[in-house]
N, CA and C of each residue as an Amber inpcrd file, in Angstrom:
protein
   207
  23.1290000  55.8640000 188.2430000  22.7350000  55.7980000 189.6380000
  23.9140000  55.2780000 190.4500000  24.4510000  55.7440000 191.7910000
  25.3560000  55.5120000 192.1670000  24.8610000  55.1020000 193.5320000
  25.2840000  53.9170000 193.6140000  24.2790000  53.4570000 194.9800000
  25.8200000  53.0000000 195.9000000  27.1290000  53.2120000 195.3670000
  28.2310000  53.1050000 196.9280000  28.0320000  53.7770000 198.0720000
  28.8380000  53.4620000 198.7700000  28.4340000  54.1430000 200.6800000
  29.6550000  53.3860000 200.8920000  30.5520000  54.8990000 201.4580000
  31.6610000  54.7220000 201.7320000  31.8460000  55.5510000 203.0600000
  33.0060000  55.5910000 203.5220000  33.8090000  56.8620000 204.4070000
  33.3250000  57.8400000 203.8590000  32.4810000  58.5680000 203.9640000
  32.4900000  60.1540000 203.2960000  33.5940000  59.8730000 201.9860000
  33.0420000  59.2870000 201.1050000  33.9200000  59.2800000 199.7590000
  35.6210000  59.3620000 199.9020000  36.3290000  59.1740000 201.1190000
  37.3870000  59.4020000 201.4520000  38.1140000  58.0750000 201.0540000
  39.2060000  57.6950000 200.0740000  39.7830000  55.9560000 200.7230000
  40.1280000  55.5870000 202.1990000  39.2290000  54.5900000 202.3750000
  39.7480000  53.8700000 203.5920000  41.2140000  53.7210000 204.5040000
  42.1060000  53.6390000 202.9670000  43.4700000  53.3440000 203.7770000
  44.6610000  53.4550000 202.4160000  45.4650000  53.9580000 202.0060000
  46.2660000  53.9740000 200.7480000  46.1890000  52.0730000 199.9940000
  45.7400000  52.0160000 198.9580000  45.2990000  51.2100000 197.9800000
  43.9110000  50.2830000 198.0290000  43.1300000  50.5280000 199.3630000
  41.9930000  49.9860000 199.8370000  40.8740000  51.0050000 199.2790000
  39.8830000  50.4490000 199.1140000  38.6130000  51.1740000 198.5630000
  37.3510000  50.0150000 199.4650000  36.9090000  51.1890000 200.7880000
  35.6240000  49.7440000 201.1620000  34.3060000  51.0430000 201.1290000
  33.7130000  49.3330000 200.3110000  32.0450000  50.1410000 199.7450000
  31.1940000  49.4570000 200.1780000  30.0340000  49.6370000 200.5120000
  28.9130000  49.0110000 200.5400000  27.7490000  49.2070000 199.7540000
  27.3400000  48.4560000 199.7710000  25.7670000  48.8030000 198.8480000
  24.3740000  48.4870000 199.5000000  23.6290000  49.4040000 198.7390000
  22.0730000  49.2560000 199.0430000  21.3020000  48.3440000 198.3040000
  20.6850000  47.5400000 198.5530000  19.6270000  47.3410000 197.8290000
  18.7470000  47.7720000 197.0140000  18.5860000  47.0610000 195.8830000
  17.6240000  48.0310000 194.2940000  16.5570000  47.7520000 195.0980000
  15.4630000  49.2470000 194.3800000  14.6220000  49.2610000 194.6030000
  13.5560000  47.7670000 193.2410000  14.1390000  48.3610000 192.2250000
  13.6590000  47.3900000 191.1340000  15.2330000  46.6940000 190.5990000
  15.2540000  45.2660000 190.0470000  16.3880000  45.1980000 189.7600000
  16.9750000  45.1080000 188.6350000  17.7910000  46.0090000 188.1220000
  18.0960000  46.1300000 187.4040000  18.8520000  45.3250000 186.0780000
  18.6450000  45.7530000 184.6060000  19.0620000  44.7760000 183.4780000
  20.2570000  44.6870000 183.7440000  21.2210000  45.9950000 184.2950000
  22.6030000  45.3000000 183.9280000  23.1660000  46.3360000 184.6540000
  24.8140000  45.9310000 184.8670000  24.9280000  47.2530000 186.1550000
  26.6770000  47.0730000 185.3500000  26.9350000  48.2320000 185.9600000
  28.4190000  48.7670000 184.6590000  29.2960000  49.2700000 185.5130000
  30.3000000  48.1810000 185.9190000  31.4190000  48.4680000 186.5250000
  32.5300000  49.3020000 186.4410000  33.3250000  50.7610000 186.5080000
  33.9380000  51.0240000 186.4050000  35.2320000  51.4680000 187.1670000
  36.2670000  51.0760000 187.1120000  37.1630000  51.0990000 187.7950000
  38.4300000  52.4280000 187.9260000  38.3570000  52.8280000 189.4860000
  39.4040000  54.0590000 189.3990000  40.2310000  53.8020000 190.6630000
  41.4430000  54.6780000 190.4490000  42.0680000  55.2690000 191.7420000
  41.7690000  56.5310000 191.6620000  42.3130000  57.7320000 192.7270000
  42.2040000  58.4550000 193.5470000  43.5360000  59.3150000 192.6930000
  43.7340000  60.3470000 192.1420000  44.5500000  61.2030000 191.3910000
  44.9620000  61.5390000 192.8510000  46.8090000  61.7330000 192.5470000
  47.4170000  62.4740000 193.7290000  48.0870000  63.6530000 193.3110000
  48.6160000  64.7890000 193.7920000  49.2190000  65.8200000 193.1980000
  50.8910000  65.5520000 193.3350000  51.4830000  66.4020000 193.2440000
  53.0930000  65.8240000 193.0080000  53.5210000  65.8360000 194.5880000
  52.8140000  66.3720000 195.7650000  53.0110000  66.0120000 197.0580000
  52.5580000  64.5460000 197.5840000  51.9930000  63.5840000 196.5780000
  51.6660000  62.6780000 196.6650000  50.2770000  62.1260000 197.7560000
  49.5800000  63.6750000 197.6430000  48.3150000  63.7530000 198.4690000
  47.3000000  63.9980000 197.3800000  46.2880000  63.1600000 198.1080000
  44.7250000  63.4720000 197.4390000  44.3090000  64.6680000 196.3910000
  43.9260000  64.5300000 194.8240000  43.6790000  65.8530000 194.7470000
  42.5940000  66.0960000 194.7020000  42.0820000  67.3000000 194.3000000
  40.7480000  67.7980000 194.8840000  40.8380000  68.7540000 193.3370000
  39.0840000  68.3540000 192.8960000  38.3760000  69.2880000 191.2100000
  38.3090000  70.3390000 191.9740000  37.7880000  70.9660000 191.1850000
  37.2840000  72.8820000 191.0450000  36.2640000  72.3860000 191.8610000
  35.4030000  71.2330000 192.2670000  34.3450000  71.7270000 192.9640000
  34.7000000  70.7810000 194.1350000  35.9660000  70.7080000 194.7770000
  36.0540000  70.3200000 196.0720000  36.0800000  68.5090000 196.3610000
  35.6970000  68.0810000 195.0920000  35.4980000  66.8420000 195.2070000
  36.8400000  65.6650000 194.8890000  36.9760000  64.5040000 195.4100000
  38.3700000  63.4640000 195.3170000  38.2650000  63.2040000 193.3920000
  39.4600000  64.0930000 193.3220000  39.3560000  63.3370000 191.5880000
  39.8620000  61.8410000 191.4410000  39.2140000  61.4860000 190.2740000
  39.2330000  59.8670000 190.2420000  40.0690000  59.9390000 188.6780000
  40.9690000  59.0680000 188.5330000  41.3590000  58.5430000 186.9670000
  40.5030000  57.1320000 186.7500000  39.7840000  57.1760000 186.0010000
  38.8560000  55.9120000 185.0360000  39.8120000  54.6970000 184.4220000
  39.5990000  53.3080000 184.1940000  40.5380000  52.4320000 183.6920000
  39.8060000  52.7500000 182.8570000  39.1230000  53.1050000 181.4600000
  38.0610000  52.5740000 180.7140000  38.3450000  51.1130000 180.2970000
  39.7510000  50.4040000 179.8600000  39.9300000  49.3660000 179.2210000
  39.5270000  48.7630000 180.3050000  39.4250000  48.9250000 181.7350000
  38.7940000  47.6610000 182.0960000  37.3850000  47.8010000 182.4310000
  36.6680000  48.7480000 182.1980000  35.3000000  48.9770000 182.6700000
  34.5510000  47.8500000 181.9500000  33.6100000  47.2580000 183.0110000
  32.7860000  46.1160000 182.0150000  31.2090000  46.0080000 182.7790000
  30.2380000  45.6410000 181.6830000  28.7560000  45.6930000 182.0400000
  28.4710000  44.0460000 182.3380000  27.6830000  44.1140000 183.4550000
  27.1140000  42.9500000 183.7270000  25.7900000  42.7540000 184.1160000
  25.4980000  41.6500000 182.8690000  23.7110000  41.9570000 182.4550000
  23.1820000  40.5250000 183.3980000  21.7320000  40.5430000 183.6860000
  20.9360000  39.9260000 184.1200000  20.3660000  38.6770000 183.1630000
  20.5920000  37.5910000 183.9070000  20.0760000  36.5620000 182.9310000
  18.3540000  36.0020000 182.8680000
């Protein structure tokens, strides 16, 4: 479930990322952080998948879950 709210998924500003969030409806056991930038092409602009959308590169080594106590 992806509950960010951004600029039209656009970055804010070169190395800035601003998100907001909604409120759970129920709240959830644990929520799983994963961390990206914004893939650029060798013009050093935004690139864009086969379906039009901002490709992202994943850290996985730093992705981490954070559970409810």
């Amino acid at each position: 479930m992806f509950l960010g709210v951004n600029n039209g998924g656009f970055p804010a500003k070169p190395g800035k990322e601003e998100l907001g969030y909604r409120s759970f409806v129920t709240v959830p056991q644990s929520i799983t952080v994963k961390p990206y930038v914004y893939k650029l092409n060798a013009k050093g602009q935004l690139f864009r998948d086969n379906t039009g959308k901002l490709a992202k590169h994943y850290f996985k080594d730093l992705e981490m879950r954070i559970y409810q106590r």
